[in-house]
Steps between C-alpha positions, in 0.01 A plus 500: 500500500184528258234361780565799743433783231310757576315747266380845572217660352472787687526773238374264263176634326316220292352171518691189642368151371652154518471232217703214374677489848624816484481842623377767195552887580496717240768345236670289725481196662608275747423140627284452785756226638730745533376808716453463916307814531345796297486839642163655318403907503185717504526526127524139398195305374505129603339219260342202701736297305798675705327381816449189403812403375712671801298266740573225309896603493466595882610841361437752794311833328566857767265738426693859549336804553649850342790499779619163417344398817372123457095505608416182420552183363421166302618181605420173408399196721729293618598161332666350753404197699557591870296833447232414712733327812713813418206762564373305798860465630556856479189589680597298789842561519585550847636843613852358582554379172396803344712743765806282403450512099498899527780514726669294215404688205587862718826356585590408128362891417729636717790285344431598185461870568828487690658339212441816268727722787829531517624245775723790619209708609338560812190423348599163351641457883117603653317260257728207568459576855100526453496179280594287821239703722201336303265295716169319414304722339677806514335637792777779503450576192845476393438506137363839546798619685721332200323686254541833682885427494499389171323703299691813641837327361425317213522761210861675561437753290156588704560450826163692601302253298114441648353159418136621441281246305232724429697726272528433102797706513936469486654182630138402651332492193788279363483224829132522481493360125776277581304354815172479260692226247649312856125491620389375200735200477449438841067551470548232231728235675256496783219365347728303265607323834130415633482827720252781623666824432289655763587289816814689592778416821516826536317759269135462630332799368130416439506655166814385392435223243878417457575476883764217443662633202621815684611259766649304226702788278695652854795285401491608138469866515861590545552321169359806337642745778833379299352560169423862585821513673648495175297836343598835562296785722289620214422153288121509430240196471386619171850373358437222318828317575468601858210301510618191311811538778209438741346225348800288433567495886298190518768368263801590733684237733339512772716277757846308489315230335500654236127485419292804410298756668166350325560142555656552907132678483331210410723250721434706808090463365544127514672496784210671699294316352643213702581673805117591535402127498759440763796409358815624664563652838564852322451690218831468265528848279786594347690850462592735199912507457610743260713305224 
C-alpha cells in the first residue's frame, strides 16, 4: 500500500527538497501523499521546503546517525480533535488502567513471538505457558523471561543467538532497522490519533520522548523477527533488497483479518486512543499470525 512507504536516505549524499507535492532527491521523485516516514543520514542536506511539506503530509522525518541509529526526530502537530482531552486523559490515567493495557500488549508480544516457533518445541511450550502467567503490569516480568526463551530458539540455524540492541552488527543490525520503520509507523499513528508519545503505560524513562510508542510496537516486533527469519546467517543490512524485505513488513498480513501490519498499527493507535478516555474495561490488541 503506497501510504505506508518508507524511504531511506541514509547513504544518500545530496540535497532533499519537496515541491509540487512531491518528494525531489536527486533525479527522482515521489509524491508526498504517498510516503509514512523518511529515514534521513549525516550526509543529507534538508531544504525548509522538505520540512514544511512533511508536516503538512504528517510525514514522520528520523534523523539517523552513522550507525543507523535514529537520534532524533520531526513530527508534526496533531490534527485531530480530541488531542487535548486525549493528552489530559493520558496524564490522568489511573494506574490500573495503565497496568492492564501493558499486560495486554505483553500478552499479544508473547503470542506473536510464540507464533514464529515451532509448536513442537519446548520453547513454543514455555512461551505458551508464560503467555497465561501475565498479570497487571507484568510485575514478574514475564516478557523478559519470554524473550530469554525466545530469542535462544528463534533462529534454528543459530541457536546461540544474543539479542543485543546496541550492536550494528549480524542479525541485530538487521531487527534494529526493521524495528526503526515499525517505530516510525507507530511514532506517526500516535499523534495521528490525538496522543502524547511521551506518556507511556509502561516505558517511563525521563528521557525517553517516545515512551508510548515502545509500549506500542511490543506486539509488532515479531513481525520483523519473521522477516529476518527468512535470511540466512551471513545476510548484511547494506543489501539493498534486504532492506526493502524490511520495509515491506508493514505491508504483510498482520492478523486473520486479513488487514496489514501498518494499518493493525494504526487501529491499535485508535483504539488507545479510546481506551485512554475510558472507553472499555481493557485494552483490546491483537497478535501477529504467520500466514
Amino acid at each position: 500500500m503506497a501510504q505506508w512507504r518508507v524511504l531511506d536516505f541514509q547513504k544518500y549524499e545530496g540535497p532533499i527538497a519537496a515541491r509540487q507535492g512531491k518528494l525531489f532527491a536527486g533525479e527522482r521523485s515521489v509524491p508526498l501523499a504517498d510516503i509514512s516516514t523518511i529515514l534521513t543520514g549525516p550526509r543529507c542536506s534538508l531544504h525548509a521546503s522538505l520540512l514544511d511539506r512533511a508536516a503538512h503530509f504528517e510525514i514522520i522525518l528520523l534523523a539517523c546517525d552513522w550507525r543507523g541509529v535514529p537520534i532524533s526526530a520531526a513530527l508534526p502537530w496533531s490534527s485531530n480533535t480530541r488531542v487535548g482531552a486525549r493528552h489530559a486523559a493520558q496524564s490522568q490515567l489511573s494506574e490500573g488502567r495503565r497496568k492492564n493495557a501493558w499486560m495486554q500488549l505483553v500478552k499479544a508480544k508473547i503470542a506473536g513471538q510464540r507464533a514464529n516457533l515451532h509448536p513442537e518445541s519446548a520453547a513454543y511450550r514455555s512461551l505458551q505457558r508464560l503467555q497465561q502467567e501475565v498479570r497487571s503490569g507484568d510485575p514478574s516480568n514475564t516478557e523478559a523471561q519470554a524473550a530469554k526463551l525466545y530469542w535462544k530458539s528463534v533462529f534454528l540455524d543459530e541457536p546461540g543467538f544474543v539479542r543485543d540492541a546496541a550492536m550494528s552488527t549480524d542479525r541485530n543490525a538487521l531487527l534494529n532497522y526493521g524495528y526503526t520503520i515499525l517505530r516510525g509507523a507507530v511514532i506517526r499513528n500516535i499523534v495521528a490519533a490525538g496522543l502524547w508519545p511521551t506518556l507511556g503505560f509502561w516505558h517511563h524513562h525521563r528521557g525517553n520522548v517516545f515512551a508510548l510508542a515502545d509500549d506500542l510496537i511490543e506486539p509488532f516486533r515479531p513481525v520483523v523477527d519473521h522477516v529476518v527469519q527468512g535470511f540466512s546467517i551471513d545476510t548484511e543490512l547494506g543489501d539493498l533488497g534486504v532492506r526493502a524485505s524490511l520495509v515491506a513488513s508493514l505491508d504483510m498480513p498482520f492478523a486473520t483479518n486479513g488487514h496489514t501490519v501498518g494499518t493493525m498499527i494504526m487501529e491499535l493507535a485508535q483504539t488507545v486512543g479510546a481506551y485512554v478516555e475510558g472507553e472499555g474495561t481493557r485494552l483490546q490488541v491483537s497478535s501477529w499470525r504467520v500466514a
